[in-house]
C-alpha positions in Angstrom: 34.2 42.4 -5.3 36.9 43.7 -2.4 35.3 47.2 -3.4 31.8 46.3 -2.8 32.8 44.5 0.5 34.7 47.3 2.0 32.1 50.0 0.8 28.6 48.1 1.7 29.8 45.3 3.8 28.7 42.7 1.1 29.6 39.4 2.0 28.9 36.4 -0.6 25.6 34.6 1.0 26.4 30.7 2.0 24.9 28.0 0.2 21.6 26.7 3.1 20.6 23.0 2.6 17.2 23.5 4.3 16.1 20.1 5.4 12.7 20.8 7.1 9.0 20.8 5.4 8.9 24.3 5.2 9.8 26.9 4.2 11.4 25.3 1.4 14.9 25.9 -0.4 14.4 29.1 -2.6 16.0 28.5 -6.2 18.1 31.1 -7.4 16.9 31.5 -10.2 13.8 33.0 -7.9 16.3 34.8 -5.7 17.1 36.9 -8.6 14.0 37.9 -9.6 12.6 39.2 -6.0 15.9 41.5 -6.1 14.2 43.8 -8.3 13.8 47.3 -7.1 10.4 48.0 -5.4 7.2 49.9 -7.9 3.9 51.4 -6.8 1.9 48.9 -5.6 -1.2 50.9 -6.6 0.6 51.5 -10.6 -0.5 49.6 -13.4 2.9 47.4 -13.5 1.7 45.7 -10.3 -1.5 45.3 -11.7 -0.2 43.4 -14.2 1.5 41.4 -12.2 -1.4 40.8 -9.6 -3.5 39.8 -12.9 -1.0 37.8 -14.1 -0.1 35.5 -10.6 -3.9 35.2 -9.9 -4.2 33.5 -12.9 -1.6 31.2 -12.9 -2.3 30.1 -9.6 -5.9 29.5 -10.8 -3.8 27.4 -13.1 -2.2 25.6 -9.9 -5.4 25.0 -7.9 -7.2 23.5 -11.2 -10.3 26.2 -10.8 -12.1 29.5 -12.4 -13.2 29.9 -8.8 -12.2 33.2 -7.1 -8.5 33.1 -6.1 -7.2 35.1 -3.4 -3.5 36.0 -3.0 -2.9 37.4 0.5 0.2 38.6 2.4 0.2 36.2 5.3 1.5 32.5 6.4 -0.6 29.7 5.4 -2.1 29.8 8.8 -3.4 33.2 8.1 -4.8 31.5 5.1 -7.2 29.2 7.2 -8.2 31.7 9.4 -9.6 33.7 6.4 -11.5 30.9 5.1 -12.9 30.4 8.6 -14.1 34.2 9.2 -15.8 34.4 5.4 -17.7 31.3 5.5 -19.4 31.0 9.2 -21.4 32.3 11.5 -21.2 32.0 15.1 -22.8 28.8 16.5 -22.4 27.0 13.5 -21.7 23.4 13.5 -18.8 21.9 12.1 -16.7 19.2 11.5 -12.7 18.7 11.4 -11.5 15.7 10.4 -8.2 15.5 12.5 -5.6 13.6 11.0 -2.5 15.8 13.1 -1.5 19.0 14.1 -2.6 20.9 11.0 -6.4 19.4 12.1 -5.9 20.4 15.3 -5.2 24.1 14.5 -8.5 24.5 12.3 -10.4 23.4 15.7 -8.1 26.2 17.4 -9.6 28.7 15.1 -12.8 27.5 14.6 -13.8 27.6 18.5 -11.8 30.7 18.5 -14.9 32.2 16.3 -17.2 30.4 18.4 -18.2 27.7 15.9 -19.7 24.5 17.5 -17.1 22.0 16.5 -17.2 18.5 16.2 -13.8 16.3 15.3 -12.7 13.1 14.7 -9.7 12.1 15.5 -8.0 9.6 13.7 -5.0 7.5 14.6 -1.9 9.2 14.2 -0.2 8.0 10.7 -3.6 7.3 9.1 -5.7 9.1 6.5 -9.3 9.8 7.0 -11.7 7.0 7.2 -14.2 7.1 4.6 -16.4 5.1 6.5 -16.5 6.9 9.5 -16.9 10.3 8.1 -20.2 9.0 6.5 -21.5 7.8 9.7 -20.2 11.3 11.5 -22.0 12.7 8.5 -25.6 11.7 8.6 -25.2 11.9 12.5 -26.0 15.9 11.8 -26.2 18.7 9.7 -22.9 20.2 8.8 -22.4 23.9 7.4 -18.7 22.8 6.8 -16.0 20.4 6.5 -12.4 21.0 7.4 -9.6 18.5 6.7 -6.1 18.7 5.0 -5.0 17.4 1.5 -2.0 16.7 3.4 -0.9 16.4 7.0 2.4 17.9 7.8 3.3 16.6 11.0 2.5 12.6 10.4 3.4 12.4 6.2 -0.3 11.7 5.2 -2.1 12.3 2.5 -5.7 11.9 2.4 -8.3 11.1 -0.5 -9.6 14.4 -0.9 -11.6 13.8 -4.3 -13.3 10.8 -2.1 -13.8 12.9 1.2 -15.6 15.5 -0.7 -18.0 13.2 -2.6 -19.0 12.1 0.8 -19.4 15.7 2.1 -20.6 17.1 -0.9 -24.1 14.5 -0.6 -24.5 16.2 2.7 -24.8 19.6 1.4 -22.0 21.0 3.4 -19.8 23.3 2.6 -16.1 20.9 1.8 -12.7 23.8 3.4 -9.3 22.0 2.0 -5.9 23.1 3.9 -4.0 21.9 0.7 -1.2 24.2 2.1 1.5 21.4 2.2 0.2 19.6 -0.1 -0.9 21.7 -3.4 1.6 21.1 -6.4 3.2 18.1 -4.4 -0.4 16.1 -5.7 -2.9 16.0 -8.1 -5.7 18.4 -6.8 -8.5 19.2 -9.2 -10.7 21.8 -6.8 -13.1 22.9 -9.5 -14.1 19.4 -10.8 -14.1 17.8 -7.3 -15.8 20.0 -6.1 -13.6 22.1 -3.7 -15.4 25.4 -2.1 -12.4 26.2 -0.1 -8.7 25.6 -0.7 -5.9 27.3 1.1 -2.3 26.9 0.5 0.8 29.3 0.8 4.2 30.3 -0.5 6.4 28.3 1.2 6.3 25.1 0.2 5.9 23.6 -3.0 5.9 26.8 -4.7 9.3 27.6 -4.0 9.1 30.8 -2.1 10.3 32.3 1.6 6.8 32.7 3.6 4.9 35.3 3.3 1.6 34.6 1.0 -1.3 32.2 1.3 -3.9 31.4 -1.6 -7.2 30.7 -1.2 -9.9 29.8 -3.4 -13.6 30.5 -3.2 -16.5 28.8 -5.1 -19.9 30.5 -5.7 -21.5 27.9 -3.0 -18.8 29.4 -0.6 -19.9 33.3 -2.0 -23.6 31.9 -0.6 -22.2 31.6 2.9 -20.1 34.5 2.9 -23.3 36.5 2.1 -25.0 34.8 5.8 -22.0 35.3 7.6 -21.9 37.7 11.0 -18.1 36.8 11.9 -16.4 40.3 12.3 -13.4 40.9 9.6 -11.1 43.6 8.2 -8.0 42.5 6.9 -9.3 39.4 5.9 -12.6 40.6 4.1 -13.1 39.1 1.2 -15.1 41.3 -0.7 -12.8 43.9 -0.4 -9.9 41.5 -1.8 -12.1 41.2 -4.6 -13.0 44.9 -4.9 -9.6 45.5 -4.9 -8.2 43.1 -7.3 -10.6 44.4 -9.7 -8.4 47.2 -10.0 -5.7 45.2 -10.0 -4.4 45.6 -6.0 -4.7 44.6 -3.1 -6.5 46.3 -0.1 -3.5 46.8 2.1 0.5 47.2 1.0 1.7 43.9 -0.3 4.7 42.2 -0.7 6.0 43.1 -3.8 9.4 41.1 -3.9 7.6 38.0 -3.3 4.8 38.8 -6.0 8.1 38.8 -8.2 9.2 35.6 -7.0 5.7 34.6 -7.7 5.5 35.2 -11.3 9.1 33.5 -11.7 7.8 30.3 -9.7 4.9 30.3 -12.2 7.1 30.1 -14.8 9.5 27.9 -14.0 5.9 25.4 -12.9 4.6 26.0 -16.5 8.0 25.2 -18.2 8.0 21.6 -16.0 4.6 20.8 -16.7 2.6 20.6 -13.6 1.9 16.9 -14.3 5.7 16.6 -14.2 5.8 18.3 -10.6 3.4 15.6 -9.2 5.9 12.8 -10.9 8.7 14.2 -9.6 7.9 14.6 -6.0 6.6 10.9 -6.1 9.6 9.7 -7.4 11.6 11.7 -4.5 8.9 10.3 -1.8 9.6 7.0 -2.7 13.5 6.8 -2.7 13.3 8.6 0.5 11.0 6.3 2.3 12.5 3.3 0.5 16.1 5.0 1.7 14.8 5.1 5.8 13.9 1.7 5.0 16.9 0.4 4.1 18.3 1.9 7.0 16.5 -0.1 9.3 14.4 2.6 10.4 10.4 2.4 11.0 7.7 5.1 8.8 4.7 6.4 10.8 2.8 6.9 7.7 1.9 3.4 4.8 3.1 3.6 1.7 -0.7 4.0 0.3 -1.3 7.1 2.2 1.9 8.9 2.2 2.6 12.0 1.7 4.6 13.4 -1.5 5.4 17.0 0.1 
């Protein structure tokens, strides 16, 4: 050890208790596997890696739907469901439940969509009720809202949200990017056409990749769409993965961490992963209690991430 310090300047790494909602603590366990040494990202071992992660992330988001893996944060993520789905002038509607709601209006009126919002009281889910009214108040190409809200602890009824969309034929755009593997999200049987999470959070990674899924209503749109795109095309993510790459260089050490988070998900048992963060949600909020101190959020609508 003296050896490798004098020769390479190697110092053993201090142990980070990260105590923020993101990124998340990295377990070592996935620390070790991104050490690897780089491959060609255009060889067939990658492929079979990039094969391999889509489909246990397919595994994640509950879906047969396309699945996108892309090097970028999760905000990077909701910008390329934005771009692939609408066309200038559309008219949609955010349901704005905190910061993360208020960034999809940031993008969408960046791409020039007409964009309606409601904003709800800080600390409260989505109002069934009132989205039905906002609903059959217009026509809607899309729907934005999060599974769960970072900034206020939230977690909204997204299986009841979409039912409500789905009747108005619009398209129904998930940020799950917090939230995914923190809660039960079922996108193919409820009906998701959009879902976008990322690495760094409940899938144990450092940032770096978002996920996004893309149902064959979602295709539909993409097909209508006159939004200009390039690095976040994604027909040529599809093309691409077809041959088992991506279109631009990825990053490999986190595709490695990847397949080890997979892993380590499988062996848990994903049903156990929802169980577990509930349990930890409610000795925390039970533990603040105690203390004396007030939550933003009620216990029926908070949030497990």
């Amino acid at each position: 050890m003296k050896l490798l310090r004098k020769h390479w300047g190697y110092k053993m790494i201090k142990k980070q208790y990260l105590m923020i909602p993101g990124p998340t603590m990295v377990p070592e366990r996935i620390l070790r596997a991104m050490a690897r040494e780089m491959i060609n990202h255009r060889g067939p071992e990658f492929a079979k890696i990039l094969t391999g992660v889509t489909a246990g992330v397919k595994k994640c988001f509950k879906t047969k739907n396309d699945l996108f893996i892309i090097p970028s944060s999760g905000s990077g993520g909701m910008e390329a469901a934005v771009v692939n789905i609408l066309s200038e002038s559309d008219d949609v509607l955010v349901l704005n439940i905190g910061a993360f709601g208020s960034r999809f209006v940031k993008i969408l009126r960046a791409f020039r969509a007409n964009v309606d919002e409601i904003k709800f009281e800080r600390g409260k889910a989505a109002d069934i009720e009132t989205v039905e009214k906002k609903l059959k108040s217009k026509k809607y190409s899309a729907v934005f809202f999060q599974q769960n809200e970072t900034s206020t602890g939230v977690l909204n009824d997204v299986k009841l949200l979409a039912e409500i969309i789905k009747k108005q034929g619009a398209l129904v755009v998930v940020d799950a990017v917090s939230g995914l593997l923190t809660a039960d999200l079922r996108t193919e049987e409820w009906g998701l056409d959009v879902v976008v999470a990322a690495s760094q959070k409940a899938f144990m990674l450092p940032p770096g990749l978002s996920f996004v899924s893309f149902s064959k209503k979602a295709w539909q749109y993409y097909e209508k769409s006159n939004i200009p795109r390039f690095y976040w095309d994604f027909k040529s993510m599809k093309d691409f993965a077809d041959k088992g790459q991506n279109p631009f260089t990825p990053p490999v050490s986190l595709y490695y961490g990847l397949e080890e988070s997979l892993k380590m998900l499988e062996e848990e048992g994903l049903e156990n992963v929802f169980e577990r963060h509930k349990k930890l949600r409610d000795l925390t909020r039970d533990g603040l209690k105690k203390l004396g101190l007030k939550l933003l959020s009620t216990d029926d609508v908070a949030s497990c991430a």
